[in-house]
Each structure stands twice: as structure tokens, then as C-alpha cells.
NUPA-477012 format. One record per residue (C-alpha): residue in three letters; z, y, x. Coordinates in steps of 0.1 Angstrom, whole numbers, plus 5000, padded with zeros to 4 digits. Layout:
BEGIN
+-------+------+------+------+
: kelum :   pz :   py :   px :
+-------+------+------+------+
:   ALA :    Z :    Y :    X :
...
+-------+------+------+------+
END
This chain:
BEGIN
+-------+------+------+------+
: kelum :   pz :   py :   px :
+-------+------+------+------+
:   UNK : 2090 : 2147 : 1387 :
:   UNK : 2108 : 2151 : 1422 :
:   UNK : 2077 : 2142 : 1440 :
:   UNK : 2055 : 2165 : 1416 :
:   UNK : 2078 : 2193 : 1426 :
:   UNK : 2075 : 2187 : 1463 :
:   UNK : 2038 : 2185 : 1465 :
:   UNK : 2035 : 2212 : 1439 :
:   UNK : 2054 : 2234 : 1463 :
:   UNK : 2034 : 2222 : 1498 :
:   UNK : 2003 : 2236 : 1477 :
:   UNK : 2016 : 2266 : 1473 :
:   UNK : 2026 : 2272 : 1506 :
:   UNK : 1990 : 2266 : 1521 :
:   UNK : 1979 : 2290 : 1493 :
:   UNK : 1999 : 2317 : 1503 :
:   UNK : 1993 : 2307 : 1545 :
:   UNK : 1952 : 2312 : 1533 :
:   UNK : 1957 : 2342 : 1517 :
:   UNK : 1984 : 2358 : 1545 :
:   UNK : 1959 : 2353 : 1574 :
:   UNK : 1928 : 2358 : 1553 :
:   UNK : 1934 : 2398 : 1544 :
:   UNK : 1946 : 2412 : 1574 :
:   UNK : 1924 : 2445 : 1582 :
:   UNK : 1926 : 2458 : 1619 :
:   UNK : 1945 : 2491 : 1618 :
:   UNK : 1920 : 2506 : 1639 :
:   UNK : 1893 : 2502 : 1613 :
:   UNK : 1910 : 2530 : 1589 :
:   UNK : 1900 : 2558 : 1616 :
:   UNK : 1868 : 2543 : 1624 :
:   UNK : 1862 : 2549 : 1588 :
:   UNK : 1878 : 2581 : 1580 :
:   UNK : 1899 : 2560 : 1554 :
:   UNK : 1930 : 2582 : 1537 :
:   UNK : 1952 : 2555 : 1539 :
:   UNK : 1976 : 2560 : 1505 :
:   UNK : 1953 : 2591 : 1495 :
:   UNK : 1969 : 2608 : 1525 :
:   UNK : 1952 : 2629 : 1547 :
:   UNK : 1962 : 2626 : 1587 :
:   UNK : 1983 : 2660 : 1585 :
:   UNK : 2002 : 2644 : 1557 :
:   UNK : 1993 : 2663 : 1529 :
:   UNK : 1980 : 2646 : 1501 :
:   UNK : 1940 : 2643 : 1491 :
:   UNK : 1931 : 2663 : 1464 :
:   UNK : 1921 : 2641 : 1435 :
:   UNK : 1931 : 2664 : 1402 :
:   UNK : 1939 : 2696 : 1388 :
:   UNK : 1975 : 2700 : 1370 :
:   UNK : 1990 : 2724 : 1350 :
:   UNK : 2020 : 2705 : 1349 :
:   UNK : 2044 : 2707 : 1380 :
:   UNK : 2044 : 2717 : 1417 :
:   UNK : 2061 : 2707 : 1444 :
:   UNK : 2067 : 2733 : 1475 :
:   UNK : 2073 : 2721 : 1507 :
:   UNK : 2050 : 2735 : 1531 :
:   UNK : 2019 : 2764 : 1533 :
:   UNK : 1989 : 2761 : 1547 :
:   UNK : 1983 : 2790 : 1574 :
:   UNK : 1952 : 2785 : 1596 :
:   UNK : 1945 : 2756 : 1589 :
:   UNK : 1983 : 2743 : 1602 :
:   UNK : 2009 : 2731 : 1577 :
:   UNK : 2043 : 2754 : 1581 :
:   UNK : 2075 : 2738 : 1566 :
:   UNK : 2087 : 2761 : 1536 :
:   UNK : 2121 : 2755 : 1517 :
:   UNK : 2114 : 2729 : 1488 :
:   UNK : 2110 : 2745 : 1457 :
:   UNK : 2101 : 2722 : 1427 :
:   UNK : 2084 : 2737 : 1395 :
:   UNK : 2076 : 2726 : 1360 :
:   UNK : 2051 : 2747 : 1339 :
:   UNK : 2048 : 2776 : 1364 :
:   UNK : 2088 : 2779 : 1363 :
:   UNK : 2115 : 2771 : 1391 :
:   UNK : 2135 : 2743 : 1381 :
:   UNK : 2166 : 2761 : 1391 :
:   UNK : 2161 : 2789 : 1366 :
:   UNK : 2161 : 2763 : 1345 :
:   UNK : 2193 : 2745 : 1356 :
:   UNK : 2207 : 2778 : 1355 :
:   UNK : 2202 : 2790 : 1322 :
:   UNK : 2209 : 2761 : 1305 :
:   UNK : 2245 : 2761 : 1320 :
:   UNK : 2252 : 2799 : 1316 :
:   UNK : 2248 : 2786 : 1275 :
:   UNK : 2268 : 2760 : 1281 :
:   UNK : 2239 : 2737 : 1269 :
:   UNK : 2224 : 2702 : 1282 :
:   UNK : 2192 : 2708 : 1297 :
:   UNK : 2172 : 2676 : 1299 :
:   UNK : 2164 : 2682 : 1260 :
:   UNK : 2145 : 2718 : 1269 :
:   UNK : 2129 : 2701 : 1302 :
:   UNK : 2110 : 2674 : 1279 :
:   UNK : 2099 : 2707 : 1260 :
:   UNK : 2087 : 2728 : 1283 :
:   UNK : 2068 : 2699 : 1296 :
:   UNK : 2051 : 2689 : 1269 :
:   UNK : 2044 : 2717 : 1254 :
:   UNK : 2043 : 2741 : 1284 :
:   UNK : 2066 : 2763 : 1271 :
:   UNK : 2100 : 2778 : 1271 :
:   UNK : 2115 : 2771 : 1229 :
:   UNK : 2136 : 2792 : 1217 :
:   UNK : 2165 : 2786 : 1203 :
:   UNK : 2154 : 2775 : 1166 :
:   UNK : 2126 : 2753 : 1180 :
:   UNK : 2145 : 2738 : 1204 :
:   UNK : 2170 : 2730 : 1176 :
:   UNK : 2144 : 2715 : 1152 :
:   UNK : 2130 : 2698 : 1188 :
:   UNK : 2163 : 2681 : 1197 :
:   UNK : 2170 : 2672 : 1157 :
:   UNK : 2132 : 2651 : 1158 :
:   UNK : 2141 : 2635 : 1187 :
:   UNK : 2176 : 2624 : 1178 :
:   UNK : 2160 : 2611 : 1147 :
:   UNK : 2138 : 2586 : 1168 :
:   UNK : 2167 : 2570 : 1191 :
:   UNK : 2172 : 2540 : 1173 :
:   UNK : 2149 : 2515 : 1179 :
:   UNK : 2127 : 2496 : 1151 :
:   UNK : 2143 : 2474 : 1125 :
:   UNK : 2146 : 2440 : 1140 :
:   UNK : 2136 : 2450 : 1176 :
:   UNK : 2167 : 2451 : 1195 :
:   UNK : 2173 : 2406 : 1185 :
:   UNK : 2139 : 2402 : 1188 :
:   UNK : 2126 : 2419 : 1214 :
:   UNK : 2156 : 2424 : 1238 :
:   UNK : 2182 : 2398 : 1230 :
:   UNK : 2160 : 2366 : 1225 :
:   UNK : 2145 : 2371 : 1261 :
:   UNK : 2170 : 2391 : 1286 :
:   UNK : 2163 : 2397 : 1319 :
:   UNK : 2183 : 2401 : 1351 :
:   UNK : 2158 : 2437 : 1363 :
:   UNK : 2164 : 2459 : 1334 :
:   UNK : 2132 : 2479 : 1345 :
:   UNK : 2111 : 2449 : 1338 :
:   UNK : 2124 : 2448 : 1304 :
:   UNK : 2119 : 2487 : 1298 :
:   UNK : 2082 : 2477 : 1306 :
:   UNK : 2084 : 2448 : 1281 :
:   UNK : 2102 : 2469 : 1257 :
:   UNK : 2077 : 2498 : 1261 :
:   UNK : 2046 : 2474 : 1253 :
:   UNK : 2067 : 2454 : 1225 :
:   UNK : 2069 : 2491 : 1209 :
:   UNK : 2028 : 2488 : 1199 :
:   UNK : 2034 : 2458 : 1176 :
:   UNK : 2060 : 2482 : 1162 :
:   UNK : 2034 : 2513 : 1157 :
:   UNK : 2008 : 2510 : 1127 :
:   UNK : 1988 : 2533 : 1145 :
:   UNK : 1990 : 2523 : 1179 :
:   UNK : 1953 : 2528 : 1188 :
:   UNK : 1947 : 2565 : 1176 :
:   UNK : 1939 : 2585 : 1204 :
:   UNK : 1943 : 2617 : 1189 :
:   UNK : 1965 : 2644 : 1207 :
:   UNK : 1988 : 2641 : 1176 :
:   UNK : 1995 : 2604 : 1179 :
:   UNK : 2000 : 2606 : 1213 :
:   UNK : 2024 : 2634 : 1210 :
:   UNK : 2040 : 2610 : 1185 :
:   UNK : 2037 : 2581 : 1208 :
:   UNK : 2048 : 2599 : 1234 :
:   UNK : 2080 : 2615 : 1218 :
:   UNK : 2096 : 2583 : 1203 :
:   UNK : 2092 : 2566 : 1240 :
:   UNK : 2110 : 2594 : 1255 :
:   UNK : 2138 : 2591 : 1228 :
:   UNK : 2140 : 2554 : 1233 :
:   UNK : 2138 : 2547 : 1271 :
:   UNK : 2172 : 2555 : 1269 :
:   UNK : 2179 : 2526 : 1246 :
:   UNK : 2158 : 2505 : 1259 :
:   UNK : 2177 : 2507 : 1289 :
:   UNK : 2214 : 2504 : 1278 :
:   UNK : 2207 : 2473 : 1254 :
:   UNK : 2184 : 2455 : 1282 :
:   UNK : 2214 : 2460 : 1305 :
:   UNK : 2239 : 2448 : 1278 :
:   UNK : 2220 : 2414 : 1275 :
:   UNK : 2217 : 2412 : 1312 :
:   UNK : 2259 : 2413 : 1310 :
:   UNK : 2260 : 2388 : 1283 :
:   UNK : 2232 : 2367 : 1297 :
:   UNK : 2232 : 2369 : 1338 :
:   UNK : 2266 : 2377 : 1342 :
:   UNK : 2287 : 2356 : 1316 :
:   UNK : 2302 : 2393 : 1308 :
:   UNK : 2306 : 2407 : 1271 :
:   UNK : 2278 : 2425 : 1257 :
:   UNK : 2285 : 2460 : 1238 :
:   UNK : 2256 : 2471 : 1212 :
:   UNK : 2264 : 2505 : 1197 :
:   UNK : 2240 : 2530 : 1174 :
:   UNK : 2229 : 2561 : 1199 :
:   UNK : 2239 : 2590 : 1175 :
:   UNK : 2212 : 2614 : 1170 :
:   UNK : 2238 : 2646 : 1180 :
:   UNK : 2239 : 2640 : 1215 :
:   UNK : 2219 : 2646 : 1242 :
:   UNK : 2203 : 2619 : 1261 :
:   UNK : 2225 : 2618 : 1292 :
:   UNK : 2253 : 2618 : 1261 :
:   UNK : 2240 : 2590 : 1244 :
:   UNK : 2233 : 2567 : 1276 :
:   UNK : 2267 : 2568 : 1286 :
:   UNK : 2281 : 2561 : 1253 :
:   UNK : 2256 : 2533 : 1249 :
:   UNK : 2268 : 2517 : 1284 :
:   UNK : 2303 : 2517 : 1283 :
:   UNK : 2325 : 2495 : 1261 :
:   UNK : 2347 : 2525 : 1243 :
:   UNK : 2318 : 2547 : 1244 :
:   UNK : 2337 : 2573 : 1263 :
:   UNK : 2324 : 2598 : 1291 :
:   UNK : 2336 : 2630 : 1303 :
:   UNK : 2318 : 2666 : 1298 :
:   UNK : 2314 : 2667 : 1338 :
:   UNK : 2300 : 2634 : 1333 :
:   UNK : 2273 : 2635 : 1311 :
:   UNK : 2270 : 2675 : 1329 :
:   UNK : 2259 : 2659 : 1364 :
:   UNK : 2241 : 2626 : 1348 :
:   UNK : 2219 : 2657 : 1327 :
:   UNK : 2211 : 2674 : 1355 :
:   UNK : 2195 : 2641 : 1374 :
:   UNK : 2175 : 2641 : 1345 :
:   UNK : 2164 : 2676 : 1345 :
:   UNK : 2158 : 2671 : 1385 :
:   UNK : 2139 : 2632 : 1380 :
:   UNK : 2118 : 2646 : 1352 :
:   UNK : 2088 : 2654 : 1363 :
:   UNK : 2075 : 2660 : 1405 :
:   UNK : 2036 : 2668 : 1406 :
:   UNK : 2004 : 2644 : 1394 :
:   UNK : 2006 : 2629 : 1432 :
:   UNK : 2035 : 2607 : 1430 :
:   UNK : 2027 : 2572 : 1424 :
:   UNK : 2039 : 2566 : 1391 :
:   UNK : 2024 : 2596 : 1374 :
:   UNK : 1991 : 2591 : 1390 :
:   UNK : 1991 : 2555 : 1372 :
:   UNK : 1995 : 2576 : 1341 :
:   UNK : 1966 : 2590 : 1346 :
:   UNK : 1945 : 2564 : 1367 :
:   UNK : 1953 : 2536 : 1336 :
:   UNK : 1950 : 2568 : 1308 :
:   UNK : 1914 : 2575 : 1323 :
:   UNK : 1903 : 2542 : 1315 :
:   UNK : 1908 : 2554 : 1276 :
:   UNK : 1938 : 2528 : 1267 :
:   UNK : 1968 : 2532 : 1248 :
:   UNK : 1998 : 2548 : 1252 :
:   UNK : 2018 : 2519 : 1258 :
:   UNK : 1999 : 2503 : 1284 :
:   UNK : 2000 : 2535 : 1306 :
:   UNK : 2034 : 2537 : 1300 :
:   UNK : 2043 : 2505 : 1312 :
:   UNK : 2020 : 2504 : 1339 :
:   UNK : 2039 : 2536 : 1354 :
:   UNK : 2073 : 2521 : 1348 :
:   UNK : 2060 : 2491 : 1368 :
:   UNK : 2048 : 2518 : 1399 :
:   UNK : 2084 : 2532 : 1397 :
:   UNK : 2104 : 2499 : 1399 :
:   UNK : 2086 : 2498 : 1435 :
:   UNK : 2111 : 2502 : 1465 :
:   UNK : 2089 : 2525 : 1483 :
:   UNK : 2094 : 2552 : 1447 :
:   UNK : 2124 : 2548 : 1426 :
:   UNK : 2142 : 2521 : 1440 :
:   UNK : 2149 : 2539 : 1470 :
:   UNK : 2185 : 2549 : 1461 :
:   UNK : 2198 : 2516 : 1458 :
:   UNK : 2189 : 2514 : 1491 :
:   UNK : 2207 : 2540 : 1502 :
:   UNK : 2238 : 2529 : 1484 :
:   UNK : 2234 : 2494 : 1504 :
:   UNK : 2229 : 2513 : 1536 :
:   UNK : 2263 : 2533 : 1529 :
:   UNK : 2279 : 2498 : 1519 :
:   UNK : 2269 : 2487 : 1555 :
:   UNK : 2280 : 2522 : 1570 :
:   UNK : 2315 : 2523 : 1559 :
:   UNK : 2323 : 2489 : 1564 :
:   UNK : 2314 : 2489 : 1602 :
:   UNK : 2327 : 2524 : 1609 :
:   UNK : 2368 : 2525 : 1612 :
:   UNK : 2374 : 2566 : 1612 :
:   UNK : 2345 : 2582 : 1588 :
:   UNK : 2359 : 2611 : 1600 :
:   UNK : 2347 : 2607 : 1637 :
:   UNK : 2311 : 2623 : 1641 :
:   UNK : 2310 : 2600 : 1676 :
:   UNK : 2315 : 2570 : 1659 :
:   UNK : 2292 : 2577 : 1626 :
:   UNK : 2265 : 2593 : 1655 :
:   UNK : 2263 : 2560 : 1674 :
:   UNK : 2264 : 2541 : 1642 :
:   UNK : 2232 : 2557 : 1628 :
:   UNK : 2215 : 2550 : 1662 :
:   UNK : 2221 : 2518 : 1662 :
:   UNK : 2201 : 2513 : 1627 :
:   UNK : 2177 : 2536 : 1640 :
:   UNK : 2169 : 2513 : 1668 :
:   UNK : 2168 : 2484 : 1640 :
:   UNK : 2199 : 2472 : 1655 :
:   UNK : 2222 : 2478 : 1624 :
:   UNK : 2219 : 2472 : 1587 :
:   UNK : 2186 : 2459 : 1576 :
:   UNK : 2167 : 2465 : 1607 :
:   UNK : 2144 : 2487 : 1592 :
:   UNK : 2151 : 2516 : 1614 :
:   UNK : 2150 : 2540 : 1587 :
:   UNK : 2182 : 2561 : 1576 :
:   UNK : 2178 : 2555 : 1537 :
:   UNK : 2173 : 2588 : 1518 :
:   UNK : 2164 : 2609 : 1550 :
:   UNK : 2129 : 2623 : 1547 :
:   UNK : 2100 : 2629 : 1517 :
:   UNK : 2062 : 2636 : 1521 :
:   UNK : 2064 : 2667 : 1511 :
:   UNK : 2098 : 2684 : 1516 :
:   UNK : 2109 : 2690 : 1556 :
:   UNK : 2130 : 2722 : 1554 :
:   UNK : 2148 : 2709 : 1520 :
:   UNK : 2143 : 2692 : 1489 :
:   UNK : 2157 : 2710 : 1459 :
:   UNK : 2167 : 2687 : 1440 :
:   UNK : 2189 : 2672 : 1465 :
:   UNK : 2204 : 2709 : 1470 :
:   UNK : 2209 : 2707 : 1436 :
:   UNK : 2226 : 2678 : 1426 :
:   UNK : 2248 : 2681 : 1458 :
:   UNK : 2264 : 2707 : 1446 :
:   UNK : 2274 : 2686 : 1414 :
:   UNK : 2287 : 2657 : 1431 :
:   UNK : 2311 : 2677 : 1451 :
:   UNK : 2324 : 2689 : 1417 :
:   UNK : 2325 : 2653 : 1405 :
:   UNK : 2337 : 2634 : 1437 :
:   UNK : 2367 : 2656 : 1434 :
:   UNK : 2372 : 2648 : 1399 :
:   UNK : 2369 : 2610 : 1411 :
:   UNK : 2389 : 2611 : 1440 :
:   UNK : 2362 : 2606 : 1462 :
:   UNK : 2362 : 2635 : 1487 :
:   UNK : 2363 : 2608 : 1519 :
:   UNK : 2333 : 2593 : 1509 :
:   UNK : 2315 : 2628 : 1502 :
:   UNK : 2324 : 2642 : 1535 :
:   UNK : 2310 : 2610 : 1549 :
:   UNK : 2273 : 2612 : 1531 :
:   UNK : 2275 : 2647 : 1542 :
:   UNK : 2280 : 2643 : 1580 :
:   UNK : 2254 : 2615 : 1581 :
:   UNK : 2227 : 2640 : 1565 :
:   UNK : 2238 : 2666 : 1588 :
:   UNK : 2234 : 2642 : 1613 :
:   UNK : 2207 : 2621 : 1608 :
:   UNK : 2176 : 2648 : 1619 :
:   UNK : 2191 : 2648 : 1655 :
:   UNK : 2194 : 2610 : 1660 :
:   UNK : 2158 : 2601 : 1643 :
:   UNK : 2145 : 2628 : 1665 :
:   UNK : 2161 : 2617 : 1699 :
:   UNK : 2158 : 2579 : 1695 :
:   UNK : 2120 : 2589 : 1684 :
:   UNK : 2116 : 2614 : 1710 :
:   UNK : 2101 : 2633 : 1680 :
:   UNK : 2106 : 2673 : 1669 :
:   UNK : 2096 : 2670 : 1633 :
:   UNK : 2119 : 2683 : 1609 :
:   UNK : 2132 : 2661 : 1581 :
:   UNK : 2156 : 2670 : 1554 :
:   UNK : 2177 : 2645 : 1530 :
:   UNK : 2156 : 2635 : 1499 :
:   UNK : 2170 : 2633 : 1463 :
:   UNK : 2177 : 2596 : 1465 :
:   UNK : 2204 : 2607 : 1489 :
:   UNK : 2228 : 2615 : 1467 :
:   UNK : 2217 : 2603 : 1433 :
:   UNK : 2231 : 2565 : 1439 :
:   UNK : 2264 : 2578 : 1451 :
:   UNK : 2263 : 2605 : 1418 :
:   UNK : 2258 : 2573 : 1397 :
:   UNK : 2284 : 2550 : 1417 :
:   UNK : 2308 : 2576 : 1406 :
:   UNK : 2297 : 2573 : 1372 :
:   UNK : 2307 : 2541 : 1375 :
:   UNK : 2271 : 2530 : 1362 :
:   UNK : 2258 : 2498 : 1378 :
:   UNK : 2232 : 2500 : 1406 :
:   UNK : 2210 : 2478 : 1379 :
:   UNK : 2206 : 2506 : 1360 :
:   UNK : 2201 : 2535 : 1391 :
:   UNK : 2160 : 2532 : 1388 :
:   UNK : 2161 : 2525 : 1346 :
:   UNK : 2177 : 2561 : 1347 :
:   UNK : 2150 : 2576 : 1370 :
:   UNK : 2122 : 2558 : 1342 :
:   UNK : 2148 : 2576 : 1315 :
:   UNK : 2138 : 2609 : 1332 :
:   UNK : 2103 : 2603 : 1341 :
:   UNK : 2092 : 2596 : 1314 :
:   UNK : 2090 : 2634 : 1300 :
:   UNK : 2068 : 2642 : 1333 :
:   UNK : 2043 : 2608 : 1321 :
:   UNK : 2040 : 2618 : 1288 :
:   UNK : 2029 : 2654 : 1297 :
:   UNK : 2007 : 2639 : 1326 :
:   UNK : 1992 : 2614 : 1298 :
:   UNK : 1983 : 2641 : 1272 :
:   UNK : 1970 : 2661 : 1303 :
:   UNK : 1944 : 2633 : 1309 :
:   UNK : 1932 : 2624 : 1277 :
:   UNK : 1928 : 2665 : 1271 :
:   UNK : 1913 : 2674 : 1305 :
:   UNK : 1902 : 2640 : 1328 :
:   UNK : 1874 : 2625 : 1307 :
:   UNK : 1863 : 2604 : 1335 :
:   UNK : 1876 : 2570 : 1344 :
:   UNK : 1888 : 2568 : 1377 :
:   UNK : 1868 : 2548 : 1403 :
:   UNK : 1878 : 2557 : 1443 :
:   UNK : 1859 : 2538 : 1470 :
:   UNK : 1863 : 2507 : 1489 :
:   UNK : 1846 : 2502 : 1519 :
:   UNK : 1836 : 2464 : 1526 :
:   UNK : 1845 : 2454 : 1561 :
:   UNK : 1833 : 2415 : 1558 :
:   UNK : 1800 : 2409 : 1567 :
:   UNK : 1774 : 2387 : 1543 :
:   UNK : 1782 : 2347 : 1552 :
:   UNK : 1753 : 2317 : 1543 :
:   UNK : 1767 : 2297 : 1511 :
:   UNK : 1779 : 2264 : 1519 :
:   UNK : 1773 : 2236 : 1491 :
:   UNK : 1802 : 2220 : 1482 :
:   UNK : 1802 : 2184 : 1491 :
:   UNK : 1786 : 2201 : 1530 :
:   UNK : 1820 : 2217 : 1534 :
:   UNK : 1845 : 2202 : 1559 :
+-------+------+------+------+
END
């Protein structure tokens, strides 16, 4: 068996030396052909592939011809996501609930439908009879966004109309996801504690009269107990997360898998797959790491010297990972500001004094105020940058006290409410399967028989 192992595993490494040296594609090659690398134009600005009705995201005009940096301004269904913020806490209400809403629906409800809304979804929190020993427990797994996507596909063994493609079912479909993923979440990460980390694992009901941030803090924590501040700030990542144009990779697998005319699940869970990704909404437990790295090599976080010639140093891929990238500085779109970083920074001051963490805030601060200047000056470059949301999101959640595990499962938590609107979109207005080019590079080669090869 030993020496099965062992030749079993020299295979595999000449497999994976073939394929590393046989796919390389000069750089070059990609201008030659006019090729948008990532469906990116060479201004930055994405290529047009689709209309929306759904969301915008405002970080620059186009004047001339020229792209001029505008303050970020992020909108769902024609409104400003900050009206939205706003209103929902001058009533003292949670706002994710409304957010789903307007998003499906494209619409503002009033304060009856929203009611009857909130009561429906409530109602489909708990997962199907059976599911959670069957489909979670008997087959854990230490990345609770791979068992989302399992649990999302399970779900169509649990629908006895799973292949109806009507706009009803879908709304259906759609609707019991987005009450679930926050269950889906909480229990996968309870049998990863009992599982992976020999820790005790905590089931409780999620009870249909809470809200969803609510719910998934009650569902995480052994007593079930979470401030109103708490589940305040943890709302309003939701609110911010929930939806952020058709571009972004995840919801443009919702429609490139939904254009193929598949069910509900599988675009789901495709999307969830794009968002696990490091380069989409991984990217704040990156930036947790990066600030594990920064505080424990810098002695006075009060000394804008010390933290300045820190941040060069990983700029110059001398420090941390080696990268040379300052984790949460920068977005494709936003240069001025992103608002939903404005946003939720405002919150965690609120909450870091609650938490006793005022050091550490003052510290994230003066790194993004100084970050633009020492990317600029070790690049010799004048483009203007601004901090992203994943900034300040994994610190928000660190003093939550949720584990990083679970940072990305709470971006799918929110997301989900923007896929589902971008799914219905598809199947009501797309009608054609998408099919982008690829332009062969390899030139025709003369077959070689078999036993003629060396």
C-alpha cells in the first residue's frame, strides 16, 4: 500500500508539471488580440455584457471619453443605499428584511407588506424535516462555504417541484434559500466545531420573529445571546453585502449558469462557489491576517512613522505575505470612496467602543489614511485608491466575536438576496445562453499513432 502511495503520488506530480508548463499564454498575446482580459476593458471599466434593472455601482463618469473618479455611491432598484440605511434606523427597524424586498420585487413595501413579507420568510427558516442529520451532520466539513453549496444543492431533493421554471417557483425557490443560508451557515459551522475542532456543537431552532442578522447570532453562540448594537451593525453588513451590480463575479455566474436554463439550485451554488474565491469574498480574512501580521511587528500603533515604514515594507513584498498588496485598499470601481465602507465605519466606531477596542480602530484607521501615499510613492503611481468594504467588515465581525470561518458564509448570507433578483432577472429578460469567445492560439499539429510516439 506504501509503495502504491508513493508511485501514485510521483504520477501526480508529472501530471500537474505537464499541465503547469503546457498552458502558459505569453502576456503579450492579449494586446496582440485586443483580448479583455477578466471582461475588462484597458481603462478599467468593465465590458458591457447586460442590461440590469437591479443595482448600480458609482464610482466614476465618463467625460470625453476619460473616466473621472466620483464619490462611490451604491444603489439598489434606482434608490441610494443610504436612504435606505437611514430610514430603516429612524423606525428603529432591521433593514436587511426590506433590502431582500426591494430587490426582488423592485419596490419599496409598505408597512403591512413588509409585515406579511418578513412573517413568510420567518416561516421558511427551519430547514426540511430530517435535513440538518442528514445533510449537514453525517458529512461536516472544515470550509463552511463548501457546505452552504452542498447544502444549497441537497435543498432540490428536498423540493417536489424543483424543476418548474416558472417565475412563481423561482420566487419560491428563491425565498426559502434566502431564509435558509442563514441556517445553513450556523449548523455547517456547528459540525465543523464538533467535527474539526473536538469543540461542542450547539443546534438551536432559528425563531421566525427575528430578523436574519437576529437569528444568525442566536444560532452561533452557545446561550443564544447578542446585543441590539450587535445584531444593529451585523444588519447593516447585510444591507451593504446584498446586492453590488450584474458585473461582480458571483452574480454574473447567476446569470451565465441561469442562461443555460438550469435550476435554481445549481445557479445558486455555482455563485456561492465564485464567492468563496480569495480574489471576491474571501478578501476580508485577508485583511484580518494582514492586521494580525501588523500589530504584532509594530510596538507603538500609535506612531504614524513606525506604521508608515511598516506598510512599505509589505508593499515592497518584504513584510507579511509578500504579496505587496495592502489588504482591503482599492476596488475596480470605487477610487474617491466606497460607500459601503463609509458606511459600516461609522458602526464599528460605535461598536469598538462598546468592545473596548478603540486601539485597534484608531490603528485600521491610520493605515487607511495612510496606505494611498505609500502605494503611490513605492509605485511611483498618482492613481487614487480608497479602502474597500472588506476593510472593515473582518474587524466588525472579529468584534462580534464570530469566527473568521464564518466572515465569507455571511457575505453568501447577504448575497444571496442580490442572486436571487439577478436569477429571476435572467430567466425574465436574458433568453440567450451565454457563449463569449475564445481565441485559439495553438496552431494545427500532424497526429502521431500511438505505438510511433517516443
Amino acid at each position: 500500500m506504501a509503495n502504491q502511495k508513493t508511485s501514485d503520488a510521483a504520477i501526480l506530480k508529472k501530471l500537474a508539471q505537464l499541465a503547469n508548463q503546457n498552458d502558459p499564454i505569453n502576456p503579450e498575446l492579449y494586446a496582440k488580440y485586443d483580448v479583455k482580459r477578466g471582461l475588462r476593458n484597458s481603462n478599467g471599466t468593465g465590458v458591457l455584457v447586460g442590461l440590469t434593472h437591479i443595482g448600480d455601482v458609482v464610482g466614476y463618469k465618463i467625460e470625453d471619453g476619460n473616466k473621472i473618479p466620483v464619490p462611490g455611491r451604491l444603489i439598489y432598484r434606482g434608490y441610494d443605499v443610504e436612504d435606505l440605511i437611514a430610514d430603516s434606523e429612524k423606525n428603529n427597524q432591521f433593514g436587511f428584511e426590506q433590502c431582500i424586498y426591494l430587490l426582488l420585487f423592485g419596490q419599496l413595501p409598505n408597512q403591512k407588506q413588509l409585515e406579511n413579507f418578513n412573517n413568510y420568510l420567518g416561516s421558511c427558516r427551519v430547514l426540511p424535516e430530517n435535513f440538518t442529520e442528514d445533510m449537514i451532520m453525517k458529512a461536516p466539513s472544515d470550509d463552511i462555504m463548501n457546505k452552504v453549496a452542498r447544502g444549497v444543492l441537497a435543498s432540490y431533493s428536498y423540493d417536489n417541484n424543483s424543476e418548474d421554471r416558472s417565475v412563481g417557483n423561482i420566487v419560491r425557490q428563491c425565498i426559502e434559500l434566502i431564509a435558509r443560508f442563514s441556517t445553513l451557515a450556523a449548523y455547517g459551522y456547528q459540525a465543523k466545531r464538533r467535527y474539526y475542532d473536538g469543540k461542542s456543537m450547539f443546534i438551536h431552532n432559528p425563531k421566525p420573529e427575528l430578523s436574519t442578522a437576529e437569528n444568525f447570532l442566536r444560532l452561533i453562540r452557545a446561550d443564544k445571546k447578542y446585543t441590539r448594537l450587535e445584531a444593529e451593525i451585523l444588519d447593516l453588513a447585510l444591507i451593504l453585502h446584498a446586492e453590488h451590480g450584474g458585473g461582480n463575479n458571483s452574480s454574473l455566474t447567476v446569470h451565465v449558469v441561469s442562461s443555460a436554463d438550469t435550476d435554481t439550485y445549481s445557479a445558486i451554488a455555482a455563485a456561492v462557489g465564485s464567492l468563496k474565491g480569495r480574489r471576491h469574498g474571501g478578501a476580508n480574512i485577508r485583511v484580518v491576517e494582514m492586521m494580525d501580521d501588523i500589530k504584532s511587528n509594530i510596538k507603538d500603533w500609535k506612531n504614524e512613522d513606525e506604521v508608515r515604514a511598516y506598510l512599505r515594507k509589505i508593499v515592497k513584498k518584504e513584510a507579511f505575505d509578500k504579496s505587496g498588496l495592502i489588504y482591503g485598499m482599492g476596488h475596480a470601481i470605487y477610487t474617491i470612496s466606497d460607500p459601503r465602507e463609509v458606511l459600516l465605519k461609522n458602526k464599528a466606531r460605535a461598536l469598538a467602543v462598546e468592545k473596548n477596542c478603540l486601539d485597534e480602530f484608531d490603528l485600521y484607521d491610520m493605515i487607511e489614511r495612510l496606505s494611498p501615499s505609500v502605494i503611490a510613492e513605492v509605485h511611483g503611481s498618482e492613481k487614487q485608491i480608497c479602502a474597500n468594504v472588506d476593510f472593515y467588515s473582518g474587524f466588525v465581525y472579529t468584534m462580534l466575536n464570530i469566527p473568521r470561518e464564518l466572515f465569507t458564509p455571511i457575505f453568501a448570507i447577504s448575497r444571496i438576496a442580490g442572486w436571487s433578483a439577478h436569477r429571476i432577472e435572467e430567466v425574465v429578460s436574458g433568453g440567450r445562453i451565454y457563449r463569449p469567445a475564445y481565441k485559439n492560439i495553438l496552431e494545427e499539429r500532424e497526429f502521431i499513432p500511438l505505438l510511433d510516439r517516443k
